[in-house]
C-alpha positions as CSV (number, residue, x, y, z in Angstrom):
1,X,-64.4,-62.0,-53.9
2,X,-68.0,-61.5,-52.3
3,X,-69.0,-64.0,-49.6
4,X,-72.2,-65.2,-48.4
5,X,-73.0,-67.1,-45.0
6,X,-74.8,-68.1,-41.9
7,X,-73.8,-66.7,-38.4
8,X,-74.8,-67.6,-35.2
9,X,-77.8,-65.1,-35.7
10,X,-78.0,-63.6,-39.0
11,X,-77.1,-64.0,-42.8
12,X,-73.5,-62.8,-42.9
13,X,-73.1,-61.1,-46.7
14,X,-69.3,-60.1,-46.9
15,X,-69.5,-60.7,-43.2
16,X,-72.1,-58.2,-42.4
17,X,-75.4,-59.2,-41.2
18,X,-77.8,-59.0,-43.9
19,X,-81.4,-59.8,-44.1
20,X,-83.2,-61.6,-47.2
21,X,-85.9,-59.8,-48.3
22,X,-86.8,-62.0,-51.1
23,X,-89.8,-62.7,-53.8
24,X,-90.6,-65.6,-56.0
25,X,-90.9,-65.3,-59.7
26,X,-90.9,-68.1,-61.9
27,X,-89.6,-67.4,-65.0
28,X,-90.8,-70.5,-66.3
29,X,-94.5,-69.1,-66.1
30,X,-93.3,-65.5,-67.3
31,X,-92.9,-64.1,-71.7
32,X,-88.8,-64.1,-70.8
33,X,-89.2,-60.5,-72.6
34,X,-91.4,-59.2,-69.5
35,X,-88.8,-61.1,-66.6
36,X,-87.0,-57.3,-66.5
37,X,-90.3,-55.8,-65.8
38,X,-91.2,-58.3,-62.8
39,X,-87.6,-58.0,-61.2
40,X,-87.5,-53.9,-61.0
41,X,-91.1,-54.1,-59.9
42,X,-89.6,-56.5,-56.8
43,X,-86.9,-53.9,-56.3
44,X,-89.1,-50.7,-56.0
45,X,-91.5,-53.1,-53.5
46,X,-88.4,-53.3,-51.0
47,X,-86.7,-56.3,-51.9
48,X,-83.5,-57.2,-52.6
49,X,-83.4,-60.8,-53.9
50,X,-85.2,-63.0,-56.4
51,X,-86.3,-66.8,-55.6
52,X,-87.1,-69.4,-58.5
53,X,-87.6,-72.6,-58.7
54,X,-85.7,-74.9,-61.8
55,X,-88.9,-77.5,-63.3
56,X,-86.9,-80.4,-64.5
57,X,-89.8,-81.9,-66.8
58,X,-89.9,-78.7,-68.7
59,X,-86.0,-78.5,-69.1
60,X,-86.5,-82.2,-69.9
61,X,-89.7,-82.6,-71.5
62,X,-87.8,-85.6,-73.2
63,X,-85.4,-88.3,-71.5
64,X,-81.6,-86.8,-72.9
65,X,-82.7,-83.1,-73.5
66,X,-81.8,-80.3,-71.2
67,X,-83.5,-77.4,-73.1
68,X,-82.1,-74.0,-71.4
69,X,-83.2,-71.0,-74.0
70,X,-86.2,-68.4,-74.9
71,X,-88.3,-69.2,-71.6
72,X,-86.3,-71.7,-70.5
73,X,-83.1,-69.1,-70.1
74,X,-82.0,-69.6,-66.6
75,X,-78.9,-68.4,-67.1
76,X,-80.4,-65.1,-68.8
77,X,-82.7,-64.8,-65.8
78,X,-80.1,-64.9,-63.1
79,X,-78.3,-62.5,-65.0
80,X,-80.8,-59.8,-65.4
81,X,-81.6,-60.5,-61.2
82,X,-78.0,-59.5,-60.9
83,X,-78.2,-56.4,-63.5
84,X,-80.5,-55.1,-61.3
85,X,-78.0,-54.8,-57.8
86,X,-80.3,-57.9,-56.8
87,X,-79.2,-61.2,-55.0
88,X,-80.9,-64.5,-56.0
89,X,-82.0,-68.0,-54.0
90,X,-82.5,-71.2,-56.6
91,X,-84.6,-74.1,-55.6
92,X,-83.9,-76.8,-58.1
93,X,-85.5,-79.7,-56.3
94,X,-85.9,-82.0,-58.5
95,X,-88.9,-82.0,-57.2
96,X,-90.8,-78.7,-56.9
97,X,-94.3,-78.9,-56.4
98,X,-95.6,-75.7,-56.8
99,X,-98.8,-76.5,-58.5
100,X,-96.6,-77.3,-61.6
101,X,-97.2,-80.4,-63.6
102,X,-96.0,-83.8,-61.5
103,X,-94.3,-81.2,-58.7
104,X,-91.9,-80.9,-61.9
105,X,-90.7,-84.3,-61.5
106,X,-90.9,-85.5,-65.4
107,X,-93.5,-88.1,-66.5
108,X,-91.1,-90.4,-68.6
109,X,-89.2,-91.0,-65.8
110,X,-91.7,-93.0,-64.0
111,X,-92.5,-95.1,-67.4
112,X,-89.6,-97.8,-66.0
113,X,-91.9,-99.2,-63.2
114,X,-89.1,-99.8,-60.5
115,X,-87.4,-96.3,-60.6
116,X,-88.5,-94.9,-57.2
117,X,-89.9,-91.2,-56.3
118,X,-88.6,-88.6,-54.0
119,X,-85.9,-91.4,-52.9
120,X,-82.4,-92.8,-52.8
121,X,-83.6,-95.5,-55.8
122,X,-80.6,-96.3,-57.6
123,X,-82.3,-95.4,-61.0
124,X,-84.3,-92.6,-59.2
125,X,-80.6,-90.9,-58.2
126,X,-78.8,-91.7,-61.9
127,X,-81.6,-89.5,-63.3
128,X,-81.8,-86.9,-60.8
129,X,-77.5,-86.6,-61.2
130,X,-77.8,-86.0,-64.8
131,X,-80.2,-83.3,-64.5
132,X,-78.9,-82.0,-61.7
133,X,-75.3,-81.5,-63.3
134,X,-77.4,-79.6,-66.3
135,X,-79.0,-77.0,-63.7
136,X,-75.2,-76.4,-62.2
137,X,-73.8,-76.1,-65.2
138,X,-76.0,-73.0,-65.2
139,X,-75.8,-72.1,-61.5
140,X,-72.1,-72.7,-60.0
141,X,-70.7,-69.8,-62.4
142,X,-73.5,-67.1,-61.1
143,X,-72.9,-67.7,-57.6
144,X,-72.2,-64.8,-55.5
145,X,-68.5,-66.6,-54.5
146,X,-68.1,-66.1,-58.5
147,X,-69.7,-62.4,-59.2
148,X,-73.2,-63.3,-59.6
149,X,-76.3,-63.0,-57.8
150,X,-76.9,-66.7,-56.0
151,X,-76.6,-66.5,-52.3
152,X,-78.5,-70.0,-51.3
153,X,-79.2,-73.5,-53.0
154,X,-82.5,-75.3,-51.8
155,X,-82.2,-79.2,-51.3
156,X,-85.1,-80.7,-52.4
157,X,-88.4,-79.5,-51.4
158,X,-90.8,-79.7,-48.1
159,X,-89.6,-83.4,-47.9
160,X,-90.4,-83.9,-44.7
161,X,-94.8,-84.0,-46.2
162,X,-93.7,-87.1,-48.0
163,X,-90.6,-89.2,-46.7
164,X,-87.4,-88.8,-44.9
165,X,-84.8,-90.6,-46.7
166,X,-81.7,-89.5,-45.4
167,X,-79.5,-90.9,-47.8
168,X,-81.1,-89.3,-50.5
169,X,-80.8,-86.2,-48.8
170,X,-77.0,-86.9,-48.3
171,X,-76.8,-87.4,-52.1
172,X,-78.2,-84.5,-52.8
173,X,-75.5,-82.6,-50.9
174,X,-72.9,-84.5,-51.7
175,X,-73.4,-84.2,-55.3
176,X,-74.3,-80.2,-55.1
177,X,-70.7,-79.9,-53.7
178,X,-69.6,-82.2,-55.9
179,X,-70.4,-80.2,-58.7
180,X,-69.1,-76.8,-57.3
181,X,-72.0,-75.1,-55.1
182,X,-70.2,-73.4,-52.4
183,X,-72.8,-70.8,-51.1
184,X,-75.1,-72.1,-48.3
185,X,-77.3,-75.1,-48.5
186,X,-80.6,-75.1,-46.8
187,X,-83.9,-77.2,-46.7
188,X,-87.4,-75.7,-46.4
189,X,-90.6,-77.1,-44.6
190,X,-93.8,-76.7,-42.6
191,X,-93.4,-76.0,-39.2
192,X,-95.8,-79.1,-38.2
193,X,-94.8,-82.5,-36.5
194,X,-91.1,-83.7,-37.6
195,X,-91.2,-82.3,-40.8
196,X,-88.4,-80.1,-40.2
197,X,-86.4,-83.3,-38.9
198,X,-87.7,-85.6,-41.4
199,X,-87.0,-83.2,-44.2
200,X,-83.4,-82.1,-43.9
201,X,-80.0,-82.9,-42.6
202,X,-78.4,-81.6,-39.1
203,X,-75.6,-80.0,-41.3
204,X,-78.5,-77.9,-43.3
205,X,-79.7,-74.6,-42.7
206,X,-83.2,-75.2,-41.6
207,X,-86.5,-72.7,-42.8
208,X,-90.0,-73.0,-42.5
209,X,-92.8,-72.1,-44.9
210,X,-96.1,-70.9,-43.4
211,X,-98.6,-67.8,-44.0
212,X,-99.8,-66.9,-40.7
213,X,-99.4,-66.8,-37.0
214,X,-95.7,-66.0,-37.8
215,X,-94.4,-65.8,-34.0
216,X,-95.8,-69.3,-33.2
217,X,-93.9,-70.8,-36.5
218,X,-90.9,-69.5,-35.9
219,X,-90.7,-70.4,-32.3
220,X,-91.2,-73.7,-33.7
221,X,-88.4,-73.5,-36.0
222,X,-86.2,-72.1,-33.2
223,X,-86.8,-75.1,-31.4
224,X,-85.6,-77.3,-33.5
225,X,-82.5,-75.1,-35.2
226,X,-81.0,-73.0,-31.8
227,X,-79.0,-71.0,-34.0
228,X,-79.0,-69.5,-37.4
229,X,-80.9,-66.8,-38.8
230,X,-84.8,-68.0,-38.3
231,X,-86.4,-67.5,-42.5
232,X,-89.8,-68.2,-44.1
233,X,-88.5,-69.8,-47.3
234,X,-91.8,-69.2,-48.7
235,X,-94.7,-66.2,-46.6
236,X,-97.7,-67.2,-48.3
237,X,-99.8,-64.6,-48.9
238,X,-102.4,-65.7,-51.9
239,X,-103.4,-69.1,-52.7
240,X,-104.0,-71.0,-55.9
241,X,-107.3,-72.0,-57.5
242,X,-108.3,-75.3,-59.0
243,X,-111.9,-75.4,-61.4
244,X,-115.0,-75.1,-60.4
245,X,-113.8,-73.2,-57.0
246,X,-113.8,-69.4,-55.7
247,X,-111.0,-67.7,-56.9
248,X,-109.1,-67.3,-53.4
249,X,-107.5,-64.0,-51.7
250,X,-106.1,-62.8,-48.7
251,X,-106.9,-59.5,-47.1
252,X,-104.1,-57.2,-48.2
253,X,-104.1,-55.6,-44.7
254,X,-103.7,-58.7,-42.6
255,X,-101.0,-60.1,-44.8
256,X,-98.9,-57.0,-44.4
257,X,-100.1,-57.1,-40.5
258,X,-98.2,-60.8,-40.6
259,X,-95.2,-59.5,-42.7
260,X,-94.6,-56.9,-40.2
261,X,-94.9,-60.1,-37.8
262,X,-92.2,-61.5,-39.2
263,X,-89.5,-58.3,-40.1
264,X,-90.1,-57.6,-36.4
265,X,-88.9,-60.8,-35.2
266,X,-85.7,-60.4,-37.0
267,X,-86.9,-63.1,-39.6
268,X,-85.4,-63.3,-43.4
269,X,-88.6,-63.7,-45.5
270,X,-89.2,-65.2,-49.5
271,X,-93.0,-63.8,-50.1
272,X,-94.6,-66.8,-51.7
273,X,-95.9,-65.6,-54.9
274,X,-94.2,-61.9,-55.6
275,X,-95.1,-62.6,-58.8
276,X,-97.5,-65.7,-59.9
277,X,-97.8,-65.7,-63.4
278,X,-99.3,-68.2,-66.3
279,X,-99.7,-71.9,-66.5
280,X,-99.4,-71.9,-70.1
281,X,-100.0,-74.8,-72.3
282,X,-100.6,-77.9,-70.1
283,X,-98.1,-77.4,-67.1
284,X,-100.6,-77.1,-64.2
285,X,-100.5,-79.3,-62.0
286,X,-103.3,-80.9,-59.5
287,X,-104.5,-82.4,-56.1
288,X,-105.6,-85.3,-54.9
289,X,-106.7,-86.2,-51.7
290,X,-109.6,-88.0,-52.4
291,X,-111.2,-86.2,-55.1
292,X,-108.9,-84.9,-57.9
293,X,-108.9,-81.4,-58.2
294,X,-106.7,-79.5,-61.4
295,X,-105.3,-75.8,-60.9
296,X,-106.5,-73.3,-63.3
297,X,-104.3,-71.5,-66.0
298,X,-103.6,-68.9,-64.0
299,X,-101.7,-68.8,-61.0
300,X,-102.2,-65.2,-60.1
301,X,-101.9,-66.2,-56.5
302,X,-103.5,-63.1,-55.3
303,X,-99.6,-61.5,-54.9
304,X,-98.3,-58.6,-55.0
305,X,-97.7,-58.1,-58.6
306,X,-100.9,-59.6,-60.7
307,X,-100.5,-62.2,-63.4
308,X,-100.2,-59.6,-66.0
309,X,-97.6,-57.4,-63.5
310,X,-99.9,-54.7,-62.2
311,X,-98.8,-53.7,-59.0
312,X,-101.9,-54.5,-56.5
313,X,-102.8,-53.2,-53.0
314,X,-101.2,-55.9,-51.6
315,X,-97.7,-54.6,-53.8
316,X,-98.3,-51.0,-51.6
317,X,-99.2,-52.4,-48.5
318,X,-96.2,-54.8,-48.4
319,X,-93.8,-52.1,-49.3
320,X,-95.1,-49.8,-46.8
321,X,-94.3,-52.6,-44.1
322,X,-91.0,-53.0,-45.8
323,X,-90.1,-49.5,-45.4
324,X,-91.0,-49.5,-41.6
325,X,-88.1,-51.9,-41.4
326,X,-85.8,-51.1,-44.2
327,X,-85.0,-48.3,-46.7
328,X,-86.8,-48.6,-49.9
329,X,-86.3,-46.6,-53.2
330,X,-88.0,-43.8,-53.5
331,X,-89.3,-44.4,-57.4
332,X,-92.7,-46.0,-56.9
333,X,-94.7,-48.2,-60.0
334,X,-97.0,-47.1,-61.7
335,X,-100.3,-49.3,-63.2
336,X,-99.6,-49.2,-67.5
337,X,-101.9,-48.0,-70.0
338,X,-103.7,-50.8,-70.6
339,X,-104.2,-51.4,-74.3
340,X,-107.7,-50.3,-75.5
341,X,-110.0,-53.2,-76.0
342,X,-110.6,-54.5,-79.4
343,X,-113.6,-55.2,-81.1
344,X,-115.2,-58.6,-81.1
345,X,-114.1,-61.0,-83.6
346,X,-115.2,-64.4,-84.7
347,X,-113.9,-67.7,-85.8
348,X,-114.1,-67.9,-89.9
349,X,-112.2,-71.6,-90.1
350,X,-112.6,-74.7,-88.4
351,X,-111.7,-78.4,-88.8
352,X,-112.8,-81.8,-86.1
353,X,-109.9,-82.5,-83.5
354,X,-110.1,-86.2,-85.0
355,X,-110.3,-85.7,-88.7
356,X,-106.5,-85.4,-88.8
357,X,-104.9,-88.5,-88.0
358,X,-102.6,-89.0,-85.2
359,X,-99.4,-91.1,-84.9
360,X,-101.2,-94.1,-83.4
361,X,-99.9,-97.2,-82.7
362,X,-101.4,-100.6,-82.1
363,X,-100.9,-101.8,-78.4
364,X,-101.5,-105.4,-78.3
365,X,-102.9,-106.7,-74.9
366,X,-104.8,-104.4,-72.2
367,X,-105.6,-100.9,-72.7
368,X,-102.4,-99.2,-72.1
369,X,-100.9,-95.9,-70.5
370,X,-101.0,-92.8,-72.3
371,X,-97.2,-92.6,-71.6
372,X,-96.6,-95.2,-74.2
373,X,-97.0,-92.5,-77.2
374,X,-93.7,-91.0,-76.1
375,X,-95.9,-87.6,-75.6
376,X,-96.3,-86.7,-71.6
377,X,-98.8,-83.6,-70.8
378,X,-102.3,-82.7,-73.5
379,X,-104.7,-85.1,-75.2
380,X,-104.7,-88.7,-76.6
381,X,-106.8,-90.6,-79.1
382,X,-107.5,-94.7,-78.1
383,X,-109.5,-96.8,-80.6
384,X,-110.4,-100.2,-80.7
385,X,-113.7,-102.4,-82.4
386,X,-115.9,-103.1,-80.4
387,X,-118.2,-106.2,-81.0
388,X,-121.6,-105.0,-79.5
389,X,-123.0,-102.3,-76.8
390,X,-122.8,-102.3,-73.5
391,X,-121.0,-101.1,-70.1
392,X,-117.9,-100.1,-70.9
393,X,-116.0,-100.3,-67.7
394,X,-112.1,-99.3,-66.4
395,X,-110.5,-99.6,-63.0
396,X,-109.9,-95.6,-63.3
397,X,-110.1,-92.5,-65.6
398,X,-106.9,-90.4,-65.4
399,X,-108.4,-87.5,-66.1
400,X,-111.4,-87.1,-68.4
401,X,-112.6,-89.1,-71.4
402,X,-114.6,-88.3,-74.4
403,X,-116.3,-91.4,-76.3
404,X,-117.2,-91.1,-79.3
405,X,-119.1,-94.6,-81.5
406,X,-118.5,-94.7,-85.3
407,X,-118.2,-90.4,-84.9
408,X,-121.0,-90.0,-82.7
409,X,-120.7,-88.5,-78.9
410,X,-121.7,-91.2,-76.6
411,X,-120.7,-90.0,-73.6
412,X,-118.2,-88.5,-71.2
413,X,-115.9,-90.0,-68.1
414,X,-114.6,-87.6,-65.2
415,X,-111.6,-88.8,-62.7
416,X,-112.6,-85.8,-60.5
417,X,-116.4,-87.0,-60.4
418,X,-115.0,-90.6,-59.5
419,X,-116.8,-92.3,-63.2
420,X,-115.9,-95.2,-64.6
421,X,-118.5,-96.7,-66.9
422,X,-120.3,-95.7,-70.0
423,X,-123.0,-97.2,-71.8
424,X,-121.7,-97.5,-75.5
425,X,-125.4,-98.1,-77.5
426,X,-123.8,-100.5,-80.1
427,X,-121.0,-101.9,-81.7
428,X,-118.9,-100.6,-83.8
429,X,-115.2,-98.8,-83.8
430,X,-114.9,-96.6,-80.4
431,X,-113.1,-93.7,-80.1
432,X,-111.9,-92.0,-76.9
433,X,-110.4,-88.7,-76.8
434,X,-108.2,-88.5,-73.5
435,X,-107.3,-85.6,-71.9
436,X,-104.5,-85.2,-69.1
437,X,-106.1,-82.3,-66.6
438,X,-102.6,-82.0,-64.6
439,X,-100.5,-84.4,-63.0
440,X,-100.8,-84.6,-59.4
441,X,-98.3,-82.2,-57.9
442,X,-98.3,-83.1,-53.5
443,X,-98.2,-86.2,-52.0
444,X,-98.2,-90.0,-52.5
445,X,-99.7,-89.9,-56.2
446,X,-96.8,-88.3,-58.2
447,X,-95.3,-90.3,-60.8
448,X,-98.3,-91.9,-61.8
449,X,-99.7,-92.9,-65.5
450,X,-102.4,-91.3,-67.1
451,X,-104.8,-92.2,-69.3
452,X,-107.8,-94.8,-69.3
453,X,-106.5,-97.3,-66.7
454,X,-107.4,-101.1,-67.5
455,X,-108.4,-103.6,-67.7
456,X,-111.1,-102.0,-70.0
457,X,-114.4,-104.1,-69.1
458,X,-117.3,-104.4,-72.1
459,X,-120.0,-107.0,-70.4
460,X,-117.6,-108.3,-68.5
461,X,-115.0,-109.6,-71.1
462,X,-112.1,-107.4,-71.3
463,X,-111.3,-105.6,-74.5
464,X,-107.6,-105.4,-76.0
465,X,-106.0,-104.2,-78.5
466,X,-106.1,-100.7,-78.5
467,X,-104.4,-98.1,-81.0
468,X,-103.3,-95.1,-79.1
469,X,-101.9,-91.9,-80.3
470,X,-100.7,-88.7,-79.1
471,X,-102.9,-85.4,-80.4
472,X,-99.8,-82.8,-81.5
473,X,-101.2,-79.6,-80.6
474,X,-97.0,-78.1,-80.8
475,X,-97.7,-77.1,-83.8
476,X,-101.1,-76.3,-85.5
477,X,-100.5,-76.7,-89.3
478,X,-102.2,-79.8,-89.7
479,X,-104.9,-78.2,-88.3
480,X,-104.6,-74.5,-89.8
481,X,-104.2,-76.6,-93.3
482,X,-107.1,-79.0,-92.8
483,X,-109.7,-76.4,-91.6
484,X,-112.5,-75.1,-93.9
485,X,-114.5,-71.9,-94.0
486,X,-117.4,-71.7,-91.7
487,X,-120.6,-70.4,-94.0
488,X,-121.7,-67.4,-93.7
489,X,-124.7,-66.8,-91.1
490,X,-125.3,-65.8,-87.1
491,X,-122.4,-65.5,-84.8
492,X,-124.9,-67.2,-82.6
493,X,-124.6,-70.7,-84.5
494,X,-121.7,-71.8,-82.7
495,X,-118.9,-74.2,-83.5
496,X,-118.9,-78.1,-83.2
497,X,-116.5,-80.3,-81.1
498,X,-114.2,-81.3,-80.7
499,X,-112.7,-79.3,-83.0
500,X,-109.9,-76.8,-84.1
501,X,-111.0,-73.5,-85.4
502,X,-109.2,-70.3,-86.8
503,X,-109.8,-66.3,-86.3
504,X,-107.0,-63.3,-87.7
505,X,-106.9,-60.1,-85.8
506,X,-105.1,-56.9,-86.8
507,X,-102.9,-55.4,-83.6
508,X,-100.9,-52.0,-84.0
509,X,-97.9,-54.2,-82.0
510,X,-97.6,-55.6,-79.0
511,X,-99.6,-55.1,-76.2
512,X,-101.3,-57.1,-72.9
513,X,-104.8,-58.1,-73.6
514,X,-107.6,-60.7,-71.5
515,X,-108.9,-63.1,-73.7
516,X,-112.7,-63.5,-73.3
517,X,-114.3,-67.0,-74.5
518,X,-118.2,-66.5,-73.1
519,X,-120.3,-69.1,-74.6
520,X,-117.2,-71.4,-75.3
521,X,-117.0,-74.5,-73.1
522,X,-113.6,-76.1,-72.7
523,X,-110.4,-76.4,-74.1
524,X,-107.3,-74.1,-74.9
525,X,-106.8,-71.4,-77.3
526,X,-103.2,-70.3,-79.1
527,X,-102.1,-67.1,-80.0
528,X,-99.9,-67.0,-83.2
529,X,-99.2,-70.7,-81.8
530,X,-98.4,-70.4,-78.5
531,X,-100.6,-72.3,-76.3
532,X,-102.5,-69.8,-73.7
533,X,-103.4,-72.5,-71.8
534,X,-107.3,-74.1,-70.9
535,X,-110.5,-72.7,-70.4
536,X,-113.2,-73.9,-69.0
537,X,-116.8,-72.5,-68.8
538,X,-117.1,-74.0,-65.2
539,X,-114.8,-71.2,-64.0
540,X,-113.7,-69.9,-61.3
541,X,-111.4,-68.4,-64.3
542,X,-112.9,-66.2,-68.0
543,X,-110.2,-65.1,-69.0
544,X,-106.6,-65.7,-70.2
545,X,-103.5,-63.9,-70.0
546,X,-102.1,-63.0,-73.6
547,X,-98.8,-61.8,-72.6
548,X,-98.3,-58.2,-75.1
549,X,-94.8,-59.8,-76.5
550,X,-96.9,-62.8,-78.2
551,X,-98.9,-59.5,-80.2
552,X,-97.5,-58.4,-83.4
553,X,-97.7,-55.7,-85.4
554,X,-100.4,-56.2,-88.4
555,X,-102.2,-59.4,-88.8
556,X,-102.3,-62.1,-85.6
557,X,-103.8,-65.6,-85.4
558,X,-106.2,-66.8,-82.7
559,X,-106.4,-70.3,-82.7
560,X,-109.0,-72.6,-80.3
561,X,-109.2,-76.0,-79.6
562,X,-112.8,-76.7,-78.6
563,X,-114.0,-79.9,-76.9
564,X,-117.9,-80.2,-76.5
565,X,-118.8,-77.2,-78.8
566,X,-119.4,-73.6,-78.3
567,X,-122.3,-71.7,-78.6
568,X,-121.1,-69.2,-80.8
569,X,-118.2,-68.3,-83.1
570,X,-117.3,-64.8,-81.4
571,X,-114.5,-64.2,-78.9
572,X,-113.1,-60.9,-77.4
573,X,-110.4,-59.2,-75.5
574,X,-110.5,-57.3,-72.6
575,X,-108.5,-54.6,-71.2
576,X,-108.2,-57.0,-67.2
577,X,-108.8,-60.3,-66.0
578,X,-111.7,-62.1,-64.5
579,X,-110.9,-64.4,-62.3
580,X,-114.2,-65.1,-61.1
581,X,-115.9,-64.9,-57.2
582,X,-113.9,-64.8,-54.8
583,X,-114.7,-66.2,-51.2
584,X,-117.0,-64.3,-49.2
């Protein structure tokens, strides 16, 4: 039986010192049929184990389901981390953060008002056991003391930013036992104030997560943890982007200069993204800290290995640290044919977001949550009557509203801009098409509702009664069947919104491409169904990752949902992404 454990000094693996030499991938925002790809590509840079984090609200995107296969397959990923002679760390949380939808912490949880967050809550803990038992299920059998790849089990997640509970800590570890994890337990956090203290247990391998002046963190850590083997649980070395920003990077050089910082020091190290990858559909997440602020589709992350797994200069310039230190194989990457880019093609069907009907009930009382449709991430539909014009005023907009009088556009609400009042010219029936941007992922505002937030003001007298529905983008045949042909004329003459519209492309098979939408101005677009993810003209991001296995041979379907209208009916692919400025 292989062993894993912490010494006095080092990481004892079958009681030799070994160092970790680690690299995230998230297999929840990589095509499962490119995961093989992404792990040798971490082998030939140097390292020798595999990081991921488990997000409950997409295992659970329903109270009762656990959903564990296609891109879900955590078992399959662990497996092909150990088919390639690698070790692996899991970070379950529950919560995760990572710029992932609600920090991963699922939205109908938080529709029972007294279940806490991040806490020993008593309804908080049942929920967080039941999933928690689903995740080992998957986990205790790949551990290393078992023949598989899993060397260390993260509790929780930088806890000691948001609270220091220590009994829900404690039931954390208790019931990780409990349920059969015998390789090391650890906590991670940032090496400021007492977060370290506040966000683990004395009995708890401590780490730190930072990105620069590595000597000064872990001096810090050593402080507070005399012994052990000091680790940065997560070396970050990109950043993340949210709309209407730069797209961030770090100088390749001085991130390998504080790499070598850290493998001199003797330090264990997870870099923190190896591999970013996609937010597809509607799992990004947000900030707010004061203004709200949603992360793109693309969390690229400026690593090693781009979103579309192209080695970068950061990928040589970290592996030529690595092999200062370590022995690395001698097979090197290469950068892939990229496939050749097509011809421009434009949209020939199209059908209005709200000509087909939704499942909308009738609330009675004050405008309600958006959590009440039983649907918990996209776009919603409210309606009520409306007896004359006015202000229309709510207490807040969570996260952008379109309204729309008797069909007509009447105007547009932003969370992010702070609005919270429209002038509606008359009466008549109001519609309001709602879109969730991204849960809040750090900080005091997880678990919160979405949608417009009451009471609903018209003149001063409130407004109740409101029909609410969720839009069902999951599948598009409603849509597809609904749409008519667009008449002939210039590609120039756009396409209305909101609105759904259609486009067929031939492919010889499959194949990575960059999805170009200039002249289109927000929304998301699908590829034979599978939801790419949003756009949005403001940028930083122009284009979007069309993984090659979502390509098939012969005839494909490009499918976008439009918001405000485009102005015009072509799209194309590229051959690489735009990601926009970056900082100067």
């Amino acid at each position: 039986m292989q062993t894993f454990a912490i010494g006095r000094q080092d990481f004892l693996l079958n009681d030799q010192p070994f160092r970790i030499l680690s690299g995230a991938i998230h297999y929840f925002r990589v095509h499962p049929d490119q995961w093989a790809d992404r792990i040798e590509k971490a082998r030939l840079m140097g390292l020798n184990t595999i990081e991921t984090y488990v997000p409950w609200n997409e295992h659970s995107p329903v109270p009762g389901a656990f959903v564990c296969d296609g891109g879900l397959d955590l078992g399959r990923f662990l497996d092909l981390v150990a088919d390639a002679g690698m070790q692996a760390i899991v970070r379950p949380g529950p919560y995760i953060c990572a710029e992932w939808d609600n920090g991963g912490l699922p939205a109908w949880l938080f529709t029972d008002p007294t279940v806490g967050v991040r806490s020993s809550e008593a309804g908080y803990l049942a929920a967080v056991s039941s999933y928690m038992e689903s995740v080992l299920e998957i986990v205790v059998p790949r551990q290393i003391t078992q023949g598989g790849p899993v060397i260390m089990f993260q509790i929780e997640n930088e806890y000691g930013a948001y609270g220091s509970d220590k009994a829900y800590l404690q039931h954390l570890v208790d019931l990780s036992k409990r349920l059969g994890v015998d390789v090391p337990l650890f906590t991670c956090d940032q090496p400021f104030g007492t977060m370290i203290e506040d966000g683990s247990l004395p009995e708890l391998h401590k780490t730190g997560t930072f990105g620069s002046r590595a000597d000064e963190r872990l001096a810090f850590l050593r402080e507070r943890q005399p012994t052990g083997p000091l680790m940065c649980a997560e070396f970050w070395n990109g950043w993340f982007d949210n709309w209407g920003t730069h797209h961030h990077t770090t100088d390749a050089a001085a991130s390998a200069a504080e790499l070598d910082a850290l493998l001199t020091a003797g330090a264990s190290v997870n870099i923190y993204m190896f591999h970013g990858g996609t937010n597809f559909g509607f799992s990004n997440g947000a900030n707010d800290k004061g203004i709200y602020e949603p992360t793109i589709t693309s969390y690229d992350y400026d690593a090693p290995l781009s979103e579309d797994g192209q080695p970068t200069a950061k990928y040589f310039a970290f592996r030529d640290v690595i092999a200062k230190h370590f022995p690395v194989p001698s097979e090197v990457p290469h950068r892939r044919t990229p496939v050749p880019e097509s011809s421009v093609l434009s949209v020939t069907s199209s059908v209005p977001l709200l000509s087909v009907p939704t499942t909308a009930q009738l609330v009675p009382g004050p405008v309600p949550p958006v959590e009440v449709t039983g649907q918990y991430r996209g776009f919603y539909l409210y309606e009520a009557s409306l007896p004359s014009g006015g202000v229309l005023s709510f207490s807040g907009i969570r996260d952008r509203a379109q309204f729309f009088l008797d069909g007509v556009p009447v105007g547009v609400l932003s969370r992010e801009l702070g609005e919270r009042a429209v002038v509606i010219p008359g009466g008549g029936r109001l519609q309001v098409l709602l879109e969730d941007q991204g849960r809040v992922n750090y900080g005091q505002r997880i678990g919160e509702a979405k949608g417009l937030i009451g009471p609903a003001m018209l003149n001063g007298v409130e407004i109740i009664d409101w029909e609410v529905g969720a839009v069902d983008v999951n599948s598009l045949e409603a849509y597809r069947s609904a749409a008519v042909t667009l008449p002939r004329g210039s590609a120039s003459a756009g396409v209305a919104g909101p609105s759904v519209s259609f486009a067929t492309f031939d492919a010889d098979g499959p194949g990575d491409r960059f999805l170009r939408l200039d002249g289109w101005t927000k929304g998301n677009a699908f590829i034979n169904g599978f939801n790419l993810g949003r756009y949005w003209s403001r940028g930083p991001q122009r284009t979007l990752y069309v993984p090659g296995p979502l390509i098939r041979e012969g005839a494909n379907e490009l499918a976008i949902l439009e918001l405000h209208g485009s102005a015009t009916r072509q799209v194309s692919f590229a051959v690489g992404p735009d990601l926009g400025p970056e900082e100067k």
